[in-house]
N, C-alpha and C positions, 0 to 999 in steps of 0.2 A: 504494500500500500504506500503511495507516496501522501507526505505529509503536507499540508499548507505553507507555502512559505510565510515565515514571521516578517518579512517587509517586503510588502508587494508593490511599492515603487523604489528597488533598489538604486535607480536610476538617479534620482532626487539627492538623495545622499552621496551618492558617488560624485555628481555634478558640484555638490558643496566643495567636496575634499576634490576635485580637479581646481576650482575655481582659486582655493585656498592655494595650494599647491602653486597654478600659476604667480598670483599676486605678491606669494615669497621669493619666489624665483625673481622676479622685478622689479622689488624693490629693495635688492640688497645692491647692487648695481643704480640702484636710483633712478631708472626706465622711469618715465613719464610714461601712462599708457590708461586706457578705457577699457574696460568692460564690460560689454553687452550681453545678457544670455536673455534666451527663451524669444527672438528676433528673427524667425526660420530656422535659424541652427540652435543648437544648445551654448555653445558662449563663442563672442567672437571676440577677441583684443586686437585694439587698434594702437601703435604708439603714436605718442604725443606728437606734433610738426618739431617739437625740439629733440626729440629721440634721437639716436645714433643709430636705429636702423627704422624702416618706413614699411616692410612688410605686415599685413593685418597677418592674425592666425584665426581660422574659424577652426568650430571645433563641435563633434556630434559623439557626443558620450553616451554610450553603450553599456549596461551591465545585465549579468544573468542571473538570477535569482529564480529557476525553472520557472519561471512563467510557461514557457513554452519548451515542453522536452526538448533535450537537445539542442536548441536553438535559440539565437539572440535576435529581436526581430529586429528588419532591417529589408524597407522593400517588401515588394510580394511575392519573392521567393523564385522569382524568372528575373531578375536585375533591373523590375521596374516598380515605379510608384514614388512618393513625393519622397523620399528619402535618398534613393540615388541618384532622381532627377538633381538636387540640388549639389553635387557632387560634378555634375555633366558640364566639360564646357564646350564652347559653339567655335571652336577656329575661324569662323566664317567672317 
């Protein structure tokens, strides 16, 4: 018998401890930088116009907590739906 899992939005929790994670990481270096979550993606940072480097980082955190045997969801499981769409870029 499988049991319920005890946090059924592992997700939530994990996104704090990324978010945490990142903001120590920049500011021991003293990055000037924004973060944005819950925006289409799960957190995006952006550094400041006075930063020493100008790339954003988005970011789609994932964790598994069996919700779903075996699998972390993501897409509809053929490599399509709003989650990998936003991953897609257009060369064009």
């Amino acid at each position: 018998m499988v049991c319920e899992p005890l946090t059924v939005y592992p997700e939530e929790e994990f996104q704090k401890a990324v978010v945490s994670f990142i903001e120590d990481i920049l500011r021991k270096p003293a990055i000037p930088f924004v973060i944005i979550q819950k925006s289409g993606l799960d957190v995006a940072v952006f550094p400041d116009a006075a930063a020493p480097v100008s790339a954003g980082r988005l970011f789609e955190v994932r964790a598994y907590a069996r919700q779903r045997m075996g699998a972390v969801g993501f897409g509809n499981g053929h490599g399509f739906g709003s989650s990998p769409q936003r991953f897609r870029v257009s060369l064009v």
